[in-house]
C-alpha positions in Angstrom: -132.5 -180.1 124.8 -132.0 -180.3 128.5 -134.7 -179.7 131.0 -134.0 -177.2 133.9 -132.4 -180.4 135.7 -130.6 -181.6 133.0 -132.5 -184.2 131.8 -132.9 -185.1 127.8 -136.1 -183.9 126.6 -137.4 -182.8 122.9 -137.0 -179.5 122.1 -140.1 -177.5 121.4 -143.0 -180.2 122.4 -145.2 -180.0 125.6 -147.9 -182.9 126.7 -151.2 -181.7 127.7 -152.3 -184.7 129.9 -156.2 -184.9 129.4 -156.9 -181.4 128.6 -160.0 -179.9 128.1 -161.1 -178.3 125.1 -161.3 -174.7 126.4 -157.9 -175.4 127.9 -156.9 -176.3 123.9 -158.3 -173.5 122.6 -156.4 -171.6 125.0 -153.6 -172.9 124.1 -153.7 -172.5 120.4 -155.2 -168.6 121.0 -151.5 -168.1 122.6 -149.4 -169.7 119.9 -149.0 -173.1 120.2 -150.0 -176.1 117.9 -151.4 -179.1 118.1 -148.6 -182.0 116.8 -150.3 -185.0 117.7 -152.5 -186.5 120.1 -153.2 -189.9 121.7 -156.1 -191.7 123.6 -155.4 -194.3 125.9 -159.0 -195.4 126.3 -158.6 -198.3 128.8 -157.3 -195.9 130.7 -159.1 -193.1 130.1 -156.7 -191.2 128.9 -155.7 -188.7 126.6 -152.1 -187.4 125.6 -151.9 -183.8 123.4 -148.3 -182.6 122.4 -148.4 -179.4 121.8 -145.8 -177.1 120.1 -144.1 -173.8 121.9 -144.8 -170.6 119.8 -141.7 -170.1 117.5 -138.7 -169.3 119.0 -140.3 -169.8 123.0 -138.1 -171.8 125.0 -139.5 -175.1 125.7 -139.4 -174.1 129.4 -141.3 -170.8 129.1 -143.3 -172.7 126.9 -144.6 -175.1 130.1 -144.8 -172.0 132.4 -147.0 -169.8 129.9 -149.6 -173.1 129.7 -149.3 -173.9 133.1 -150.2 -170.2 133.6 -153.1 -170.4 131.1 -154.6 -173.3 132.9 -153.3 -173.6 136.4 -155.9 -176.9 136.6 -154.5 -178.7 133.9 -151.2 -181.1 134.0 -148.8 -180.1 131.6 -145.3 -181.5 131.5 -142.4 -181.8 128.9 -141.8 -184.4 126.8 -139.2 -186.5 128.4 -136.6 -188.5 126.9 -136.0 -192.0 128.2 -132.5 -194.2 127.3 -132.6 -197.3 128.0 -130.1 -197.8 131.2 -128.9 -201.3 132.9 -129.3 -204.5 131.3 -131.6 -207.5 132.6 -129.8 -209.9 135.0 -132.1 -213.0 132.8 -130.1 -215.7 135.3 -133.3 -215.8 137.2 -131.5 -215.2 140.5 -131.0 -212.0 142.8 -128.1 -209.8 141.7 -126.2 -211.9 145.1 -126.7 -215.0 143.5 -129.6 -216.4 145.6 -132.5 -218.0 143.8 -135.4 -215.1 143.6 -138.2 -215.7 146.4 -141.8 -216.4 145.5 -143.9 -213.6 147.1 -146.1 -215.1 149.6 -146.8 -212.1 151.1 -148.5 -210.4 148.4 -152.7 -209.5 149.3 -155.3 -211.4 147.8 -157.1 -208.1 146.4 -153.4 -207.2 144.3 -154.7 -208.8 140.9 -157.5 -206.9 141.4 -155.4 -203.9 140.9 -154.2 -202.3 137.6 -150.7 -201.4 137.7 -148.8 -199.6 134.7 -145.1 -199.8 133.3 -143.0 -197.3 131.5 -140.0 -199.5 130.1 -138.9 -201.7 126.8 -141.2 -203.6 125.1 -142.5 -206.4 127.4 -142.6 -210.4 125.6 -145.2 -212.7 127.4 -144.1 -216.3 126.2 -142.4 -216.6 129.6 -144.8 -219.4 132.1 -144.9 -216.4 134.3 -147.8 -214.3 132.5 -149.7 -217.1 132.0 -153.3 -215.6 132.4 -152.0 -212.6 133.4 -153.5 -209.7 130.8 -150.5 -207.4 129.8 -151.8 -204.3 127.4 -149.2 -203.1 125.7 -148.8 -199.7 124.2 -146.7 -198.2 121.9 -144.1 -198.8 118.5 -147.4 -199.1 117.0 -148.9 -202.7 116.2 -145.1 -204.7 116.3 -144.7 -205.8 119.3 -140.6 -205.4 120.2 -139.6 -207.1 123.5 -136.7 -206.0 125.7 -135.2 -208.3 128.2 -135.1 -205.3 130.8 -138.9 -204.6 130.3 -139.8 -208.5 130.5 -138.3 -208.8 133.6 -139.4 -205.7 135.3 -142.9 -207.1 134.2 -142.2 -210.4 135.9 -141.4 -208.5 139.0 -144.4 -206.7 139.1 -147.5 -209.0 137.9 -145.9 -212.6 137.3 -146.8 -215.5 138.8 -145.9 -219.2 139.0 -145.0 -222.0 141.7 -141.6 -220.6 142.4 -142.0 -217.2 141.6 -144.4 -214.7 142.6 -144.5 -210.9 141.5 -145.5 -207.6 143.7 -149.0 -207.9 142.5 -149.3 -211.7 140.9 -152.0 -212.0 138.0 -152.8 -207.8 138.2 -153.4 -206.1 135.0 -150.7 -204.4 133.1 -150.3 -201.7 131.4 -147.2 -201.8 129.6 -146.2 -198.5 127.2 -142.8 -199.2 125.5 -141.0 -196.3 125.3 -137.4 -197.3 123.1 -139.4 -199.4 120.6 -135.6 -200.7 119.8 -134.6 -197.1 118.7 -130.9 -196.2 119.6 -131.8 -192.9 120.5 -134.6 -193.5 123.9 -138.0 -192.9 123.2 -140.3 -189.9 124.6 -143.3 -190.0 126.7 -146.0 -189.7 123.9 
């Protein structure tokens, strides 16, 4: 169904982002369920999807747990679609060879940046040495040109080419896992 802006999301599910236990038990007092839930633990992190009461709106649904716990985060679970394609010429979109980033701070590898995108492949020189977690589509590992290269922009690194942040930790979460129909945020 559509979120109040119009945006894809799945009909029925919530995410509780780290929730507490008494925030749970709230939760479950009022009529929802608990569908499935997810520790990111390098990040310290844990996802709950919960399901609206039967026959709640998924909308009302968010507003009665954001009611019930006005300090927890609670969102709904977004759909993503894959949209634009990777350029993979290895120059700007005007045709001039992509700049190294000089520019970048010492201290930027030292920082831990994460992606929400396709699948990210390291085989490319670029992510040599650079550690890319990646999360999702279970253990198969499903790399999207699109996600590769917004990687490359972000942490790669090389003599020609330097990311936003070259050599910082990724956290990568494919989200499509090369399903036709977009993937959601758990």
């Amino acid at each position: 169904e559509a979120d109040p802006s119009g945006n894809p999301i799945v009909r029925g599910e919530v995410l509780a982002y780290s929730p507490s236990d008494t925030a749970l038990s709230g939760a479950v007092g009022a009529g929802f369920s608990i569908l499935r839930e997810r520790s990111l633990d390098d990040l310290g992190v844990r996802i709950v999807v919960l399901a609206a009461p039967r026959a709640m709106a998924t909308s009302r649904a968010l507003s009665l747990l954001r009611r019930l716990d006005p300090g927890g985060t609670y969102d709904f679970n977004n759909i993503y679609m894959q949209g634009g394609a990777a350029n993979g010429s290895g120059t700007t979109p005007s045709g001039a060879e992509a700049p190294a980033n000089a520019g970048a701070p010492a201290s930027a590898a030292a920082v831990p940046l994460g992606l929400i995108d396709g699948g990210v492949g390291t085989a490319q020189p670029v992510f040599q040495g650079v550690a890319v977690h990646r999360h999702g589509c279970g253990d198969a590992v499903i790399p999207s040109a699109h996600g590769t290269e917004v990687a490359s922009l972000m942490v790669g690194r090389s003599a020609r080419f330097g990311g936003a942040a070259p050599g910082a930790t990724l956290y990568a979460a494919d989200v499509y896992c090369d399903k036709p129909a977009g993937g959601g945020v758990d």
